[in-house]
N, C-alpha and C positions, 0 to 999 in steps of 0.2 A: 696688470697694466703697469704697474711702479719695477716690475723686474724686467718685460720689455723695454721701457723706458732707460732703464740704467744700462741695460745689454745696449743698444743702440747707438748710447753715449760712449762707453768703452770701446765698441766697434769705430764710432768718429772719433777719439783719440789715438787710437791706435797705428792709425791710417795716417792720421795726420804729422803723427811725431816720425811715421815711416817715409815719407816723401823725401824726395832726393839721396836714398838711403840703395836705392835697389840696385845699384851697381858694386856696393862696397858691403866687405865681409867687417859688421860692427864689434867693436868688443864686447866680454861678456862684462864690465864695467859699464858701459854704455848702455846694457841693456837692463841692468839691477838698477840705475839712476830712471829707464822709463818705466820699471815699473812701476817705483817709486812713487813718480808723477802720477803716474793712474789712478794708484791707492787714494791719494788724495783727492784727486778728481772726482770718485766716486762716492768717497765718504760727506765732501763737499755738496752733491749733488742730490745723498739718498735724505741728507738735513732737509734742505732746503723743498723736494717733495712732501716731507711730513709735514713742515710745516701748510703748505698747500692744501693737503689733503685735510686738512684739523679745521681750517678756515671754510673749506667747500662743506666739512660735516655741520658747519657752526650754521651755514644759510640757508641748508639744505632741509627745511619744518617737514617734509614726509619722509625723510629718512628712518625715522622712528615710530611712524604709524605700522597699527597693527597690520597684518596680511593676512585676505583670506581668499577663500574658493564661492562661488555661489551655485544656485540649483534653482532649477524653476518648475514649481509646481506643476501636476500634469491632472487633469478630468480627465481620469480615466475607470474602468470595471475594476471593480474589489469585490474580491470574495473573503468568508469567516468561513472556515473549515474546526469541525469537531473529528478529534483525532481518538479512535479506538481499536482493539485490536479484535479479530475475529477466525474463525477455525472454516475453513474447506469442507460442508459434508455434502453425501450423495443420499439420499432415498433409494437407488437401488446400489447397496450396501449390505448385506444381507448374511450373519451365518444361518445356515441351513440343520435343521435339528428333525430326526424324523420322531414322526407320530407314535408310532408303535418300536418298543427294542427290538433288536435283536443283533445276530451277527453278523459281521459286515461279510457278506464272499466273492463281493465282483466291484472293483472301482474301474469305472470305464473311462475315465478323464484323468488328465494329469495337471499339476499346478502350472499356470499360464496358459494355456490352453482358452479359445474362444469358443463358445458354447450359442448353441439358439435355444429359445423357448421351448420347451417340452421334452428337452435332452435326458434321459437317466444318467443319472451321475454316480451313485451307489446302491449295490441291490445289496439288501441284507437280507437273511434266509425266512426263505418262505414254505417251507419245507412241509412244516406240520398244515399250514392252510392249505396246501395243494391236495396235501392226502384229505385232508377232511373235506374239501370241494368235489374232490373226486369220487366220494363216496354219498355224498350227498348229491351228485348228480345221478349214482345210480338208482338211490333211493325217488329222488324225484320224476325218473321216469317211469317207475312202479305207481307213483301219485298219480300220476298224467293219466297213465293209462286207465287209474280206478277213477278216478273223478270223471273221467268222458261218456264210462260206461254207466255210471250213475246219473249222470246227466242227460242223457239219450233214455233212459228210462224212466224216470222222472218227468220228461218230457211224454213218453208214453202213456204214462200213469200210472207207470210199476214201481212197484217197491217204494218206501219210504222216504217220506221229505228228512227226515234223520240223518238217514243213508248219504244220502247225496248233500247232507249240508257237511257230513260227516268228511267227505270223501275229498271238498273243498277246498275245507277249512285246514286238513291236511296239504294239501297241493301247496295254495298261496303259501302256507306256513312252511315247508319248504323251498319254496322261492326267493322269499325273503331270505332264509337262512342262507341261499346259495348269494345272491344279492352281498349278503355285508360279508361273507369269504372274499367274494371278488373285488369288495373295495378295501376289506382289511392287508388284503395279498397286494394291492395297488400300493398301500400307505408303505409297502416294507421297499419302495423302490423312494429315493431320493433326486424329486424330477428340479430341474429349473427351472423356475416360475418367469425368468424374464432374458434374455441374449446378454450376455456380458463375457465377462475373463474366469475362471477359477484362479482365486488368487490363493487360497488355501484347503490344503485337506487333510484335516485332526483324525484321523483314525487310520489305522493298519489295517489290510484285509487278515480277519480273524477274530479283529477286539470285536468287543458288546458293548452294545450301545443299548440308550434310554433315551426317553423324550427329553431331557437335559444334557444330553453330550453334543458336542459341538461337531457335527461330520465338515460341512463345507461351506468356505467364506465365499459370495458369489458377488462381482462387483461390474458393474456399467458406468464407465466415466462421461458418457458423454454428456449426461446433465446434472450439473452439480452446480453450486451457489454459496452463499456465505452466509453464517450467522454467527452474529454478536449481539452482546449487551447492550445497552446503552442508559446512563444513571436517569434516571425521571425527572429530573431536572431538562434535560432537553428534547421533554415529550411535546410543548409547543410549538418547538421547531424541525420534528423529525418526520419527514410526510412520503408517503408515497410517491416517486416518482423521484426522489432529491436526488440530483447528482455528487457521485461518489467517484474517488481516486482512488484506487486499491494497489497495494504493493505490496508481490510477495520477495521478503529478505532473501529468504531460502535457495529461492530458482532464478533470481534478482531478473525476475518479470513483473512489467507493469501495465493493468487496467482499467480501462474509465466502463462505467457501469450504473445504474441507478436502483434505487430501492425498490426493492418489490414487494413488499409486504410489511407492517406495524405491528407490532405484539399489540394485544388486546389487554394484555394482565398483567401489574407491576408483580413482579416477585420481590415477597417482603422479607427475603433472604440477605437479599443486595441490595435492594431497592430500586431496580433494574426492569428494563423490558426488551422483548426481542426484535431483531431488524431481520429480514433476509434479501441479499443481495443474490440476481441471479447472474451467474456471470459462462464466458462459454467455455466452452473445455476441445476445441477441433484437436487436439496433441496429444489427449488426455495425460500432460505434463500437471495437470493440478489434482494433487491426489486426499483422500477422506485427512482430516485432522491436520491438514499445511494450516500454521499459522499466517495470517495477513494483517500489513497494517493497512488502515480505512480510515480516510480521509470525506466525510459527510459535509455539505455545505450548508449552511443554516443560514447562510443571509448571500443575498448577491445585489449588489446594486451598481451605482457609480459617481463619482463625486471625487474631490480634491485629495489626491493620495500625494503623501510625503513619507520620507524614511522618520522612524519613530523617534529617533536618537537624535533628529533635532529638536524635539519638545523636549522643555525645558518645565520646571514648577517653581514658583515663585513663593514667597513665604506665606503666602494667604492661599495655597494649594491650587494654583492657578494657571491654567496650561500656557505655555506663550512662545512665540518662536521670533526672531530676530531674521528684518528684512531690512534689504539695503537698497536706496534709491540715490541718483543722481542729484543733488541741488549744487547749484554756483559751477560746475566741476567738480567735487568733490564727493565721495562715498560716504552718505550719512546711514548711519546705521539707526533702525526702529524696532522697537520692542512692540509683536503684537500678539493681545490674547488670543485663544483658540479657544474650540471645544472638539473635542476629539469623540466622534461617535463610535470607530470601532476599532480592534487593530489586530495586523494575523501577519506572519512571519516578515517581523520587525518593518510592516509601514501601519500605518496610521489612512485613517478615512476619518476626514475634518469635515465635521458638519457646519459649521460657518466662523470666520476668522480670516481667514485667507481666498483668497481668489486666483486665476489663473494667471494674472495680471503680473502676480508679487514675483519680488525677485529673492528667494530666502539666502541667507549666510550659512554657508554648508561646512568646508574645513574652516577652522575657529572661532565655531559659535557659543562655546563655548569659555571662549577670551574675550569677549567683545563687550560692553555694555550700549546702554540705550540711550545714544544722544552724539555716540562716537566717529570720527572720521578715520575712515580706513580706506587701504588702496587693495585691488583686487589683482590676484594671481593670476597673471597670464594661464 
């Protein structure tokens, strides 16, 4: 404003030392003599505003009141979120390990590969049960035939109950024998017990295998879930059904989901129990062991939320926030206690102190004391 002003005044002397001039070429004497003039014109003039300005700052009593911002409480839903992290598993997950060893001589699948229930995935040799089945089948037709004829006489009233229990007890006993051939020759085939992918297959055709070697990883994503920890500290508030915010960093995907299940038994390892969240998998982009963060809600209500960082503590350890009301015209500032029932990413839920009514001090409440007149920032 004061450098407007001066520009303005320079432009009105200039003008005016120039009248009756615009016909005639001035000398350059003439024109070092106005500026001369000017100079002091404006030196003259930039005084005499300061002093103005010094007298308007002298009468001016809000000139030097604080400034601030305000905010106005809101009743509205809060939630308390418990933050933990949790691992992606499946139930059908599964390496595949066969019953019986032996060597592998046929892989009928390849890794990735989608498979259904009852598929043979790897036969390993069955070689020696075949022949012994097969020879056992000759022998048990020689039973058959003696058992019948024993039987049919017996019935007659010929020959010996001996005979014929003899003749039996042989038959069954070869049946049976032929019986656990044909499931011991089953076990050397490695079936899939459920429709999924082959995600892996640890053997070569040729190696040997044992019921401890790992043949094939067999996995179904379509239903999978989450479990985690959770410290036994918040087993009064952890329930079935709580709703849960889940986000995985990894695939920077996120899902709302609710608990499905409480562990039953603290582990006195950690001191921990388990949660299982079941969540959906249509993409099957969420795979066995992705880390998740898990966001549980243990309390949801609603009531007077404010940002946190205007509570204040006072030397008697006492919550208090600074509200400003109109009296006379002017911005009186008030100091009032609170009690702060809960608080989750930086607001606060006031349990009584404030009302919706209040008008808080939000930028420089932390300038201001209690009793103060302040003017509020556009």
């Amino acid at each position: 404003m004061k450098y407007t002003l001066t520009y303005v005044i320079i432009i009105t002397i200039f003008f005016s030392c120039g009248k009756g001039n615009d016909q005639t070429i001035e000398s350059l004497n003439e024109l070092r003599e106005k500026k001369i003039s000017i100079t002091k014109s404006i030196d003259s003039l930039s005084s005499i505003l300061r002093i103005v300005e010094s007298s308007i700052d002298k009468l001016d009593n809000k000139k030097n009141l604080q400034t601030i911002s305000i905010l106005t409480p809101k009743d509205e839903s809060f939630k308390h979120y418990i933050e933990i992290q949790g691992v992606v598993k499946a139930d059908k997950n599964l390496v595949l390990r066969p019953e019986l060893g032996g060597t592998v001589i046929q892989i009928f699948v390849r890794e990735g590969q989608e498979v259904k229930k009852g598929t043979v995935l790897v036969q390993l040799d069955d070689s020696n049960l075949k022949n012994n089945l097969a020879e056992l089948n000759t022998q048990i037709v020689l039973a058959k035939t003696t058992f019948d004829r024993q039987k049919r006489l017996w019935e007659q009233k010929i020959g010996s109950e001996m005979q014929y229990l003899q003749a039996k007890t042989q038959y069954e006993s070869l049946e049976n024998n032929v019986n656990t051939l044909k499931d011991q020759a089953n076990k050397m085939k490695i079936i899939a017990p459920f429709s999924g992918i082959v995600d892996e297959i640890f053997p070569k055709k040729g190696e040997l295998t044992n019921p401890q070697t790992k043949v094939v990883r067999l996995v179904n994503l379509d239903e999978v879930y989450i479990e985690a920890d959770v410290t036994e500290s918040y087993l009064p508030y952890i329930k079935t059904g709580n709703e849960t915010f889940i986000r995985f960093p990894s695939i920077n995907k996120e899902i709302n989901s609710t608990i499905a299940q409480v562990g039953n038994v603290i582990n006195p390892n950690n001191r921990s129990f388990k949660t299982k969240i079941n969540i959906p998998n249509k993409d099957n982009d969420l795979k066995p062991n992705l880390l998740a963060d898990i966001k549980i809600v243990d309390l949801e209500t609603s009531g007077i939320v404010i940002p946190s960082n205007l509570i204040q503590k006072d030397q008697k350890g006492d919550s208090y926030v600074y509200t400003v009301s109109n009296k006379n015209s002017e911005y009186l500032i008030t100091k009032k206690l609170v009690k702060v029932a809960n608080e989750y990413d930086h607001n606060s839920l006031i349990e009584n102190g404030l009302s919706a009514n209040d008008t808080l001090v939000n930028r420089g409440a932390r300038f201001v004391r209690n009793g103060e007149i302040v003017r509020i920032a556009n």
